[in-house]
mmCIF file of the N, C-alpha and C atoms, coordinates in Angstrom:
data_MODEL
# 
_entry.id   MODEL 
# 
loop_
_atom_site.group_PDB 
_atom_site.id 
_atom_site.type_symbol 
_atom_site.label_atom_id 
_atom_site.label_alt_id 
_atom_site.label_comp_id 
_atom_site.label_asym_id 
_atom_site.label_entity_id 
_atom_site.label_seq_id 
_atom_site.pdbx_PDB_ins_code 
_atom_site.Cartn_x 
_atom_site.Cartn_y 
_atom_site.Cartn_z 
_atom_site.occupancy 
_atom_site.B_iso_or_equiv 
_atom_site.pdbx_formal_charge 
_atom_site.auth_seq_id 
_atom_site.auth_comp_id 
_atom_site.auth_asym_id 
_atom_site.auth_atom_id 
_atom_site.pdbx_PDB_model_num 
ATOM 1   N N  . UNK A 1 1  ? 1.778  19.244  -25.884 1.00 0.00 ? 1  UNK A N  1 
ATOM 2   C CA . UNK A 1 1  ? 2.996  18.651  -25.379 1.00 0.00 ? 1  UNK A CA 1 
ATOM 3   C C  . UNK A 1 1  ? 2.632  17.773  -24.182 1.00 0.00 ? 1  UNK A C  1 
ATOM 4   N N  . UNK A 1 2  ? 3.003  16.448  -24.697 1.00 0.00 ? 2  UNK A N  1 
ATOM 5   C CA . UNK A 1 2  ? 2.052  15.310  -23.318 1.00 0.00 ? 2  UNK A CA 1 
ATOM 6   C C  . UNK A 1 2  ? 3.730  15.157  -22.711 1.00 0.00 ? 2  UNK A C  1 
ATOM 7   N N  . UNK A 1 3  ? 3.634  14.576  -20.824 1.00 0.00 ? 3  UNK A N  1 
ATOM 8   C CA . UNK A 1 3  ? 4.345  14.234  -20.139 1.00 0.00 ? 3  UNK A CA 1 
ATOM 9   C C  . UNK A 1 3  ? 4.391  12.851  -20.916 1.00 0.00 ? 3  UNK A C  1 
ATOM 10  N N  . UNK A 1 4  ? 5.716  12.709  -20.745 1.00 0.00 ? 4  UNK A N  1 
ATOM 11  C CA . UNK A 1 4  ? 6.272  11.378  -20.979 1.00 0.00 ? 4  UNK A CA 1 
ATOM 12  C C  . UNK A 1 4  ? 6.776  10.471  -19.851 1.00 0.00 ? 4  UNK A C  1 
ATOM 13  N N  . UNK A 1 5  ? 5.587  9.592   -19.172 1.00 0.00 ? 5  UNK A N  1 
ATOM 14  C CA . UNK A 1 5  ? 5.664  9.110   -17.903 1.00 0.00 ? 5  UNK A CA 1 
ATOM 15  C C  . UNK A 1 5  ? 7.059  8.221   -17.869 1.00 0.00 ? 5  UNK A C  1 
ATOM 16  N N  . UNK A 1 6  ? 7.716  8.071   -16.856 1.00 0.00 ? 6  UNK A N  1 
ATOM 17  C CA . UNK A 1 6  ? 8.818  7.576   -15.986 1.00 0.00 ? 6  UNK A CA 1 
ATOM 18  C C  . UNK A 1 6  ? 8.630  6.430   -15.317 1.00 0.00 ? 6  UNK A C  1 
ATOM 19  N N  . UNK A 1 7  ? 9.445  5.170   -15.886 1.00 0.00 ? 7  UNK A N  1 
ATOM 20  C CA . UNK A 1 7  ? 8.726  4.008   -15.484 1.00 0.00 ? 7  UNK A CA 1 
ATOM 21  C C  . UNK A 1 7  ? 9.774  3.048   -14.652 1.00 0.00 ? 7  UNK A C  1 
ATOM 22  N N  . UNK A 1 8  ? 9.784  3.069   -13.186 1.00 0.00 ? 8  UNK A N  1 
ATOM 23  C CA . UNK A 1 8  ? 10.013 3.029   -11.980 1.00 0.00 ? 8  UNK A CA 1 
ATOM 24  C C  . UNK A 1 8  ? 10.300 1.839   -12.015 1.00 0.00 ? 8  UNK A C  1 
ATOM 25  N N  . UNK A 1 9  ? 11.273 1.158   -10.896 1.00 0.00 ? 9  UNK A N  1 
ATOM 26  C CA . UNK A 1 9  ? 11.493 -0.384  -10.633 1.00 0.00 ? 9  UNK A CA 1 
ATOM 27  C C  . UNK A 1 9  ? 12.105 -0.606  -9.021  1.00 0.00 ? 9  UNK A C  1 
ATOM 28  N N  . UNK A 1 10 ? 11.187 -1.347  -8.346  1.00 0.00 ? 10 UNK A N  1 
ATOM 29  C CA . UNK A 1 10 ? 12.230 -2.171  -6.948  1.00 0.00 ? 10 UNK A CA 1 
ATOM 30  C C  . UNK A 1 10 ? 12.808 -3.126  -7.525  1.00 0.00 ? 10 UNK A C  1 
ATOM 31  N N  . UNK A 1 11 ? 13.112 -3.340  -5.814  1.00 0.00 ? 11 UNK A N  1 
ATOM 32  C CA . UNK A 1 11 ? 14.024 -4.405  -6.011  1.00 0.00 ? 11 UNK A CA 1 
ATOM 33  C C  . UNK A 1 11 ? 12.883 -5.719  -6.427  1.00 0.00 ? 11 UNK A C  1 
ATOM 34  N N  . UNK A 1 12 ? 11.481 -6.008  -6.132  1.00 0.00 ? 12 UNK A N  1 
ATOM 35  C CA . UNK A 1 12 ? 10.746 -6.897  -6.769  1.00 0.00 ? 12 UNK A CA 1 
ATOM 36  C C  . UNK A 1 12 ? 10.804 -6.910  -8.114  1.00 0.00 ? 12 UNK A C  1 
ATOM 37  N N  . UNK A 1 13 ? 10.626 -5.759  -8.539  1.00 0.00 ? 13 UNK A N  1 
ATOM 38  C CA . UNK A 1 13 ? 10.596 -5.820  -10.294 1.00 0.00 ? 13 UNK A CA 1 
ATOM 39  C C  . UNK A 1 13 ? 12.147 -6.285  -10.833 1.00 0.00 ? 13 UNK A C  1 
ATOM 40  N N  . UNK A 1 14 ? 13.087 -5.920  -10.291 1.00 0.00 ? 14 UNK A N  1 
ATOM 41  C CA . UNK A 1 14 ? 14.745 -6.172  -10.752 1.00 0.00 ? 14 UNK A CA 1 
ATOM 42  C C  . UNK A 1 14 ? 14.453 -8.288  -10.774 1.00 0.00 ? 14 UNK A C  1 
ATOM 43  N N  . UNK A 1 15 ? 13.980 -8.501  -9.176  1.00 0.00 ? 15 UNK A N  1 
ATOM 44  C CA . UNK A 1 15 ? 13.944 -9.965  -9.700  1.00 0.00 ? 15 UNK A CA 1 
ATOM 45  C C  . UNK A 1 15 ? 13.202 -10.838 -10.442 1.00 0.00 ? 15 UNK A C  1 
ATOM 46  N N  . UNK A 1 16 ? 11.851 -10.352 -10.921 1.00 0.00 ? 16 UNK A N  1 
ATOM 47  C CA . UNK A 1 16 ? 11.255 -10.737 -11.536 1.00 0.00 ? 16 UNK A CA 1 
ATOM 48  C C  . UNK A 1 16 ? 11.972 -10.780 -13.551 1.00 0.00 ? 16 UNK A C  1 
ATOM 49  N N  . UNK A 1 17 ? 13.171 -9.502  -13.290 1.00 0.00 ? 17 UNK A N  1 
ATOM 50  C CA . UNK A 1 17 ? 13.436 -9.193  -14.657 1.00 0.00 ? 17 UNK A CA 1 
ATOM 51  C C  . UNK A 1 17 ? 14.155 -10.434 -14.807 1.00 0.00 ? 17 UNK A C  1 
ATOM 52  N N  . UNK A 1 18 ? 15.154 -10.798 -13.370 1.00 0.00 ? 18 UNK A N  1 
ATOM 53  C CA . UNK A 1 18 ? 16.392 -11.590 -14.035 1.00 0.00 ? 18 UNK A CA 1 
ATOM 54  C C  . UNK A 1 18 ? 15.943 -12.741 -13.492 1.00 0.00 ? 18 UNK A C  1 
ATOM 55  N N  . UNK A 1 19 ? 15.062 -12.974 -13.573 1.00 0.00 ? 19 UNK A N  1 
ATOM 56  C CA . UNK A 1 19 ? 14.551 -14.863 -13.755 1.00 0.00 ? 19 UNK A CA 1 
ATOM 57  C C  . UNK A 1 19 ? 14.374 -15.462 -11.981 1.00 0.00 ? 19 UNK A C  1 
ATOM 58  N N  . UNK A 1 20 ? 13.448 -14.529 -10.865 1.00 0.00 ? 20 UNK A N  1 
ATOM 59  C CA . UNK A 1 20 ? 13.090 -14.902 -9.996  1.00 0.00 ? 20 UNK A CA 1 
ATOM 60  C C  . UNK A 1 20 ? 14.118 -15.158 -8.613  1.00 0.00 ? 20 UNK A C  1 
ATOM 61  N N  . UNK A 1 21 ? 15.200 -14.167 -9.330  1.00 0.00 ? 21 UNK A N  1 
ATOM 62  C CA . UNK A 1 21 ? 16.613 -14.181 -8.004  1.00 0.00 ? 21 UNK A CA 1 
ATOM 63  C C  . UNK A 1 21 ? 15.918 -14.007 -6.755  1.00 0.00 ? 21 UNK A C  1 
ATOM 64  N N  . UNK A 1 22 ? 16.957 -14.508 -5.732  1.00 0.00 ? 22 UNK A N  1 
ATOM 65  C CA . UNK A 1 22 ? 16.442 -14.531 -3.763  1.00 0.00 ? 22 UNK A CA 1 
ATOM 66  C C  . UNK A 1 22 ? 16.314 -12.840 -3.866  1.00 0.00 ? 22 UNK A C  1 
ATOM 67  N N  . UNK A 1 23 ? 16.175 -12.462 -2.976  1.00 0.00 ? 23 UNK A N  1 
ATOM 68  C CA . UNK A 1 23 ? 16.143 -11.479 -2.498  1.00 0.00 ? 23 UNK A CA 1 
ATOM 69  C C  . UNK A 1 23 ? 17.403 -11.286 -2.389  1.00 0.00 ? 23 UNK A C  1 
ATOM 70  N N  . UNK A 1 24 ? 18.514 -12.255 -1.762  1.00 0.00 ? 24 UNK A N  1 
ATOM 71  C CA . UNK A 1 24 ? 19.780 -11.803 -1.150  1.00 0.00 ? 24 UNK A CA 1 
ATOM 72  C C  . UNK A 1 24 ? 21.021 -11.746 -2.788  1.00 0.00 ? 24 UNK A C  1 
ATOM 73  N N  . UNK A 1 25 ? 20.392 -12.465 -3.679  1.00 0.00 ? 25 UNK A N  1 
ATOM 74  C CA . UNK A 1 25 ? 21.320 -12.081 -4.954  1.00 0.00 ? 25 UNK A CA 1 
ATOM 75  C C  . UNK A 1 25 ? 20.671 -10.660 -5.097  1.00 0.00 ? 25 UNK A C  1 
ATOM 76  N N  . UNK A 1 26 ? 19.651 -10.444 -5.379  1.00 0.00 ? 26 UNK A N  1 
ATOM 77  C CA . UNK A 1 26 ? 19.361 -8.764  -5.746  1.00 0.00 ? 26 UNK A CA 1 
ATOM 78  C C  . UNK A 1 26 ? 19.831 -7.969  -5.261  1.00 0.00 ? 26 UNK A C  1 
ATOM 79  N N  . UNK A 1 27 ? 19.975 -7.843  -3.700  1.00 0.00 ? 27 UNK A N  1 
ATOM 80  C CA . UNK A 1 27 ? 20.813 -7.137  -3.046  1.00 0.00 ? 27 UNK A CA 1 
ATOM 81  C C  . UNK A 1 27 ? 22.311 -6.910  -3.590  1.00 0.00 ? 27 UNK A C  1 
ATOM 82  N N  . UNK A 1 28 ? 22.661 -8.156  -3.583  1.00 0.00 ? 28 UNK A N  1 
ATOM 83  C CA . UNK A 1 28 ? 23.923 -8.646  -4.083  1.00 0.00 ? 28 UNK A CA 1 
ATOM 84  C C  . UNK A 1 28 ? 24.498 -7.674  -5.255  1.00 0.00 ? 28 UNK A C  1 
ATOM 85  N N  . UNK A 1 29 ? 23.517 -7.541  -6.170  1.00 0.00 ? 29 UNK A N  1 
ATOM 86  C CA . UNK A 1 29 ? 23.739 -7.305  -8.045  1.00 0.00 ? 29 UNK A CA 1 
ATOM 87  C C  . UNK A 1 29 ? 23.781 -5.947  -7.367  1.00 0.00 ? 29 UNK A C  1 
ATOM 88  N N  . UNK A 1 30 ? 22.794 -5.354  -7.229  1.00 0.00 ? 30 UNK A N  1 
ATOM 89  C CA . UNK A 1 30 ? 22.438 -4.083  -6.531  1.00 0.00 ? 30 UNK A CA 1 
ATOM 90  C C  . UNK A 1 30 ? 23.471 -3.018  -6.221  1.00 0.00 ? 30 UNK A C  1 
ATOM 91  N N  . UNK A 1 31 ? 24.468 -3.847  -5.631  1.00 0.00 ? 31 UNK A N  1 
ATOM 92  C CA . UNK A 1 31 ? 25.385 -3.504  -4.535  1.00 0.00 ? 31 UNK A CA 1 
ATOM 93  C C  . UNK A 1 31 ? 26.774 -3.287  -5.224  1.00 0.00 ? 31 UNK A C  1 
ATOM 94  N N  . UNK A 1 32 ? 26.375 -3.834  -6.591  1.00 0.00 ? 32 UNK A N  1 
ATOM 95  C CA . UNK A 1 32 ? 27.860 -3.907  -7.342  1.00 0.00 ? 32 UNK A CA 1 
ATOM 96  C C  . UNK A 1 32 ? 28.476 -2.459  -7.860  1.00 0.00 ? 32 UNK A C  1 
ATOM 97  N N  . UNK A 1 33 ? 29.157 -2.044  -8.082  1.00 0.00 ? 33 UNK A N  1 
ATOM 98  C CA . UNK A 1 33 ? 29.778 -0.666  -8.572  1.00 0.00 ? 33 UNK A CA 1 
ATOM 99  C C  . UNK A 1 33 ? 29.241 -0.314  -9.834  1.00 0.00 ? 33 UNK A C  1 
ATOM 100 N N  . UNK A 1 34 ? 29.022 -1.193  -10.582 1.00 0.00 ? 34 UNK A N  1 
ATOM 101 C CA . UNK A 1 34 ? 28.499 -1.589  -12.372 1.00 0.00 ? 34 UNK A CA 1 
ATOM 102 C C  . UNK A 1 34 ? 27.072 -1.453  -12.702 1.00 0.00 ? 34 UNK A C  1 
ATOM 103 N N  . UNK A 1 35 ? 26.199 -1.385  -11.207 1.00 0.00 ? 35 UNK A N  1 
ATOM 104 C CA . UNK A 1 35 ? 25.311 -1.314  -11.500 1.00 0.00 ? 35 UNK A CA 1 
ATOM 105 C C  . UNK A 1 35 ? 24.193 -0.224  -11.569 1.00 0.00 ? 35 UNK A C  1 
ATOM 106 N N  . UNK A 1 36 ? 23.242 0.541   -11.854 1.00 0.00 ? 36 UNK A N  1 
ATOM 107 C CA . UNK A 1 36 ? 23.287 1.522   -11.706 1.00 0.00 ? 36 UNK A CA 1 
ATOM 108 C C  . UNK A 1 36 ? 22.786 1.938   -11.034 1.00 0.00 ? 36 UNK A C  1 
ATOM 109 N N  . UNK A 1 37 ? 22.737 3.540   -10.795 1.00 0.00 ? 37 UNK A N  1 
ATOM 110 C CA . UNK A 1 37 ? 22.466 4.359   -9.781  1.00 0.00 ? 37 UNK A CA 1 
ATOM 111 C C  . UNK A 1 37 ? 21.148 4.422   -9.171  1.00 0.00 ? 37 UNK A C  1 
ATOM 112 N N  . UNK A 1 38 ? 20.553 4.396   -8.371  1.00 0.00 ? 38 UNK A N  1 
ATOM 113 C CA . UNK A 1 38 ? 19.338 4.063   -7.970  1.00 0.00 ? 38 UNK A CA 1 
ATOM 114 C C  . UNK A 1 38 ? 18.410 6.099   -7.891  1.00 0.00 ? 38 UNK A C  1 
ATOM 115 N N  . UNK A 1 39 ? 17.581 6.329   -8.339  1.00 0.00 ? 39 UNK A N  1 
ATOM 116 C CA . UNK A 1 39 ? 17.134 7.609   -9.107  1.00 0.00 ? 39 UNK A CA 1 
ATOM 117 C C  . UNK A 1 39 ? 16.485 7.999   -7.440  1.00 0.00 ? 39 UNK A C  1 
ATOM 118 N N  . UNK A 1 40 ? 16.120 7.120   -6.709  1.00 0.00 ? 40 UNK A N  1 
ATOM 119 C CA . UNK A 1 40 ? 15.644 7.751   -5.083  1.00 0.00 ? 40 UNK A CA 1 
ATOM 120 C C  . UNK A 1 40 ? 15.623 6.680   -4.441  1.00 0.00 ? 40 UNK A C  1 
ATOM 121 N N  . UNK A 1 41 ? 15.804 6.705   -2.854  1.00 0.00 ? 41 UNK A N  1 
ATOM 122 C CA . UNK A 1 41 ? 15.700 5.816   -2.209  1.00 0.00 ? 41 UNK A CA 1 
ATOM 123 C C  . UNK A 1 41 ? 14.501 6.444   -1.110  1.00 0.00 ? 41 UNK A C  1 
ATOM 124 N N  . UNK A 1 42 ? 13.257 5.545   -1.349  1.00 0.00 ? 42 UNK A N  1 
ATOM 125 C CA . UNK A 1 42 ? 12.121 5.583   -0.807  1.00 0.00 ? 42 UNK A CA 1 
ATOM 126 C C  . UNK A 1 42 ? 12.226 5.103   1.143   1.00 0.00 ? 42 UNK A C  1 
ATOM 127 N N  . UNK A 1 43 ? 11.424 5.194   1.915   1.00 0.00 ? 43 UNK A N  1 
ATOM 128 C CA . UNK A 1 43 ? 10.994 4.701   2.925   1.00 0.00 ? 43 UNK A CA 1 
ATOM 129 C C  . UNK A 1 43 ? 11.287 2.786   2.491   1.00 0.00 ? 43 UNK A C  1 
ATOM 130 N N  . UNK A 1 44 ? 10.579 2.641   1.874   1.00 0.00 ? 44 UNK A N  1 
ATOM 131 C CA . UNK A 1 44 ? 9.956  1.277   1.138   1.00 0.00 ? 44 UNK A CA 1 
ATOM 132 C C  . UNK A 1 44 ? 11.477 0.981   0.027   1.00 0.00 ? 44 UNK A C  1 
ATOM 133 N N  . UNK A 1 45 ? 11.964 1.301   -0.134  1.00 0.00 ? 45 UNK A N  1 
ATOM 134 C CA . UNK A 1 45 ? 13.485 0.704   -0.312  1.00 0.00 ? 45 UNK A CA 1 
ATOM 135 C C  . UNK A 1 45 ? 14.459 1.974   -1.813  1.00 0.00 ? 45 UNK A C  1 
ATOM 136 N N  . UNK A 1 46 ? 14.819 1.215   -2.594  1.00 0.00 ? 46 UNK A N  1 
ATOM 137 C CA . UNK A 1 46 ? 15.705 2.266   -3.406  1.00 0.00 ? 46 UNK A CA 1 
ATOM 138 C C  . UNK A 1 46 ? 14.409 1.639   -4.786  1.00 0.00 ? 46 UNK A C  1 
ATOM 139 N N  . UNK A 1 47 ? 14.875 2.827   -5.701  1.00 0.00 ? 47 UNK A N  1 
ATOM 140 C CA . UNK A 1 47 ? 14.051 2.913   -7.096  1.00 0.00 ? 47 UNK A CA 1 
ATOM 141 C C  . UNK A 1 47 ? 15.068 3.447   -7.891  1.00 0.00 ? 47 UNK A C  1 
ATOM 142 N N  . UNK A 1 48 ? 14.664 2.490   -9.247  1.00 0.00 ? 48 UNK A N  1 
ATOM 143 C CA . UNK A 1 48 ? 15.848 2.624   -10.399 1.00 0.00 ? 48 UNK A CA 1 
ATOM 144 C C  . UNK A 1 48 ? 14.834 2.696   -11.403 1.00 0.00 ? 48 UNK A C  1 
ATOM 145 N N  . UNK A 1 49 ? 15.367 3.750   -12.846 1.00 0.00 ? 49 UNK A N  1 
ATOM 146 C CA . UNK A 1 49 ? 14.725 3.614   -13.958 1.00 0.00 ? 49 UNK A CA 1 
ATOM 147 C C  . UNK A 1 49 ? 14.601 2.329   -14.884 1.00 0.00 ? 49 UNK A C  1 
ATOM 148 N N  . UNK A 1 50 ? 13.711 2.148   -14.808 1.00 0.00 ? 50 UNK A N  1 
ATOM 149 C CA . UNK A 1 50 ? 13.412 0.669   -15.814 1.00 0.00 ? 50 UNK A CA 1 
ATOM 150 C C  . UNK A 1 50 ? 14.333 0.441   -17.137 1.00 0.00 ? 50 UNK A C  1 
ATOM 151 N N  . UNK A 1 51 ? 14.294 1.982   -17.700 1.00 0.00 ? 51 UNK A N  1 
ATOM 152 C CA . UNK A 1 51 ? 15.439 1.711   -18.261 1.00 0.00 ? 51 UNK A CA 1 
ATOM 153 C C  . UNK A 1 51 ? 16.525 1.078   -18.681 1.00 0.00 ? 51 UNK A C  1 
ATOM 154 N N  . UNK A 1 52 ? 17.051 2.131   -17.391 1.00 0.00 ? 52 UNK A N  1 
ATOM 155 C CA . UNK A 1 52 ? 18.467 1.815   -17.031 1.00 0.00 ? 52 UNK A CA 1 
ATOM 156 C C  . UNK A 1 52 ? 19.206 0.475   -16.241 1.00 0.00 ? 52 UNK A C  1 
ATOM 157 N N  . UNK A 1 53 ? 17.598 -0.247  -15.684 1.00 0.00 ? 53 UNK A N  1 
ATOM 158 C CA . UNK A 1 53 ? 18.111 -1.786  -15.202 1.00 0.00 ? 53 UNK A CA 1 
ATOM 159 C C  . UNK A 1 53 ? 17.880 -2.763  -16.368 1.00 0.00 ? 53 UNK A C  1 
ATOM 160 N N  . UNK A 1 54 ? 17.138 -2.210  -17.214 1.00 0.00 ? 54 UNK A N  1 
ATOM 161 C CA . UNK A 1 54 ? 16.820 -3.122  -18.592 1.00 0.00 ? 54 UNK A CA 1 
ATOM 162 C C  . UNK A 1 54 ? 17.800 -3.542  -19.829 1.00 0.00 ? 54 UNK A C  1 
ATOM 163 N N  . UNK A 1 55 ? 18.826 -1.998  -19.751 1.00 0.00 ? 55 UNK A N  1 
ATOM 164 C CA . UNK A 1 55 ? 20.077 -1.726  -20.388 1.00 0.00 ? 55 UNK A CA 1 
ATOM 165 C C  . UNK A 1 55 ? 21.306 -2.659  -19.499 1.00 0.00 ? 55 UNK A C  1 
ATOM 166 N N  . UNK A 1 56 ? 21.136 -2.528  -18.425 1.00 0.00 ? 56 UNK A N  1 
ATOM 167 C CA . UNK A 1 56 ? 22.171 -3.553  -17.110 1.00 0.00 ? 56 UNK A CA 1 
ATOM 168 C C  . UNK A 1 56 ? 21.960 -4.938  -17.491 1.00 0.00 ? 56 UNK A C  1 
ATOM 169 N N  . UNK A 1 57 ? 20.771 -5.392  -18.047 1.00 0.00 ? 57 UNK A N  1 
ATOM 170 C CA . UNK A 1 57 ? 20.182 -6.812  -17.861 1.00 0.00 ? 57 UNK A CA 1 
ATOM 171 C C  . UNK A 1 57 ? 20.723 -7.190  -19.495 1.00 0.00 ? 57 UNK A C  1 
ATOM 172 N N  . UNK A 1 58 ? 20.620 -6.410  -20.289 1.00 0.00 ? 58 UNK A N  1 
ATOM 173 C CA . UNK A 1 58 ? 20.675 -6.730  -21.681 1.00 0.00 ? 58 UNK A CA 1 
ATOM 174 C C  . UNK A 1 58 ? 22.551 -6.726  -22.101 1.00 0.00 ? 58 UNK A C  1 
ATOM 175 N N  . UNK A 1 59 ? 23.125 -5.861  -21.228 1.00 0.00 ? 59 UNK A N  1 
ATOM 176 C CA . UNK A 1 59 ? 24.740 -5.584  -21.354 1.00 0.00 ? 59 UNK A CA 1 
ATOM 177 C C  . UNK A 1 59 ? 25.767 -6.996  -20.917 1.00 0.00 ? 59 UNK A C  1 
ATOM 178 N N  . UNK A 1 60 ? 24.566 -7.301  -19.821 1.00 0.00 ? 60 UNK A N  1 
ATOM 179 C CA . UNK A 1 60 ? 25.242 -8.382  -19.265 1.00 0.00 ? 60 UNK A CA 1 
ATOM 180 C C  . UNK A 1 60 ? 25.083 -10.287 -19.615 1.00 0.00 ? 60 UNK A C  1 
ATOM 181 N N  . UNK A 1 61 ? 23.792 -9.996  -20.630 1.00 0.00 ? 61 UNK A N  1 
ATOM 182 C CA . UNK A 1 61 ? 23.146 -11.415 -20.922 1.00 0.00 ? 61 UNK A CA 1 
ATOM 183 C C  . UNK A 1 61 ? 23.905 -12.204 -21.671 1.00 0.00 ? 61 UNK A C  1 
ATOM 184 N N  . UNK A 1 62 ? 24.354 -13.391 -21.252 1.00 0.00 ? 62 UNK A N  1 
ATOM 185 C CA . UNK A 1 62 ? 25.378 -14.241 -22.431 1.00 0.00 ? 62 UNK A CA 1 
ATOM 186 C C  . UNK A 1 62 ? 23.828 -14.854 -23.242 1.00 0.00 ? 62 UNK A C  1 
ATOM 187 N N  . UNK A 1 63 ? 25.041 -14.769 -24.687 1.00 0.00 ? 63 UNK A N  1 
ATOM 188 C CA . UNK A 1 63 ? 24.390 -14.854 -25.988 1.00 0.00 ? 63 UNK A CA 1 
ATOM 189 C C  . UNK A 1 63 ? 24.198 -16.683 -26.012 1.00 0.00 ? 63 UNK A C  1 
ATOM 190 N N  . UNK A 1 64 ? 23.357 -17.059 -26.099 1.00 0.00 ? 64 UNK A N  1 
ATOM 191 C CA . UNK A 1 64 ? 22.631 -18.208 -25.969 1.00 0.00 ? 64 UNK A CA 1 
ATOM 192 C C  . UNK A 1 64 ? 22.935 -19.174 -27.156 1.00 0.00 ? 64 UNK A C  1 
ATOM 193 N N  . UNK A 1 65 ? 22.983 -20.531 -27.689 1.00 0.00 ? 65 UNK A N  1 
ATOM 194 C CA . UNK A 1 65 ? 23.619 -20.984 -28.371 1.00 0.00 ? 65 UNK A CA 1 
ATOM 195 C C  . UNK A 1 65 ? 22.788 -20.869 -30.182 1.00 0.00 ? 65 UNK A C  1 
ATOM 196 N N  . UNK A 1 66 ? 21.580 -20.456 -29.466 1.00 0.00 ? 66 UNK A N  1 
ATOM 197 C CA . UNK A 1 66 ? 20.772 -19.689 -31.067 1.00 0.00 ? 66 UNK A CA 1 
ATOM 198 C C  . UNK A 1 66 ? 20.963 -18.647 -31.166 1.00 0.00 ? 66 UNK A C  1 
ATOM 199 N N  . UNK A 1 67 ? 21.591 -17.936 -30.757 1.00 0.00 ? 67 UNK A N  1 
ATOM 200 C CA . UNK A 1 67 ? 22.283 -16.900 -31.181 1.00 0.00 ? 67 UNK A CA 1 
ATOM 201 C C  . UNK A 1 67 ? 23.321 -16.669 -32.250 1.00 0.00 ? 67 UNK A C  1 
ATOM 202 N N  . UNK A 1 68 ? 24.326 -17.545 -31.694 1.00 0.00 ? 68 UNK A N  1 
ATOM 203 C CA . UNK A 1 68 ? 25.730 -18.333 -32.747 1.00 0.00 ? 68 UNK A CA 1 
ATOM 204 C C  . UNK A 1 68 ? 25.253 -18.183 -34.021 1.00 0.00 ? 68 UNK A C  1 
# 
């Protein structure tokens, strides 16, 4: 029975997901009620499951015109 590692995200990784946001939109998104719960907040800032910001990023993406 192997551990099934847990794969972690800052706020660097959140902007790198959604296309290189300031720092002050991440905060921003971060901060919203919708978004989710952050799993610990470190010295070095808050941490969210990759997951669960990956599921946030995909819920919210408008469908692109090749999509149609």
């Amino acid at each position: 029975m192997g551990i099934k590692p847990i794969r972690l995200v800052g706020s660097h990784e959140i902007r790198v997901r959604l296309g290189e946001l300031s720092r002050q939109r991440v905060h921003q998104l971060t901060s919203r009620a919708d978004f989710p719960e952050p799993v610990a907040v470190l010295r070095q800032g808050k941490v969210w499951l990759a997951r669960d910001i990956d599921a946030w990023i995909v819920a919210r993406r408008r469908p692109t015109a090749a999509s149609d």
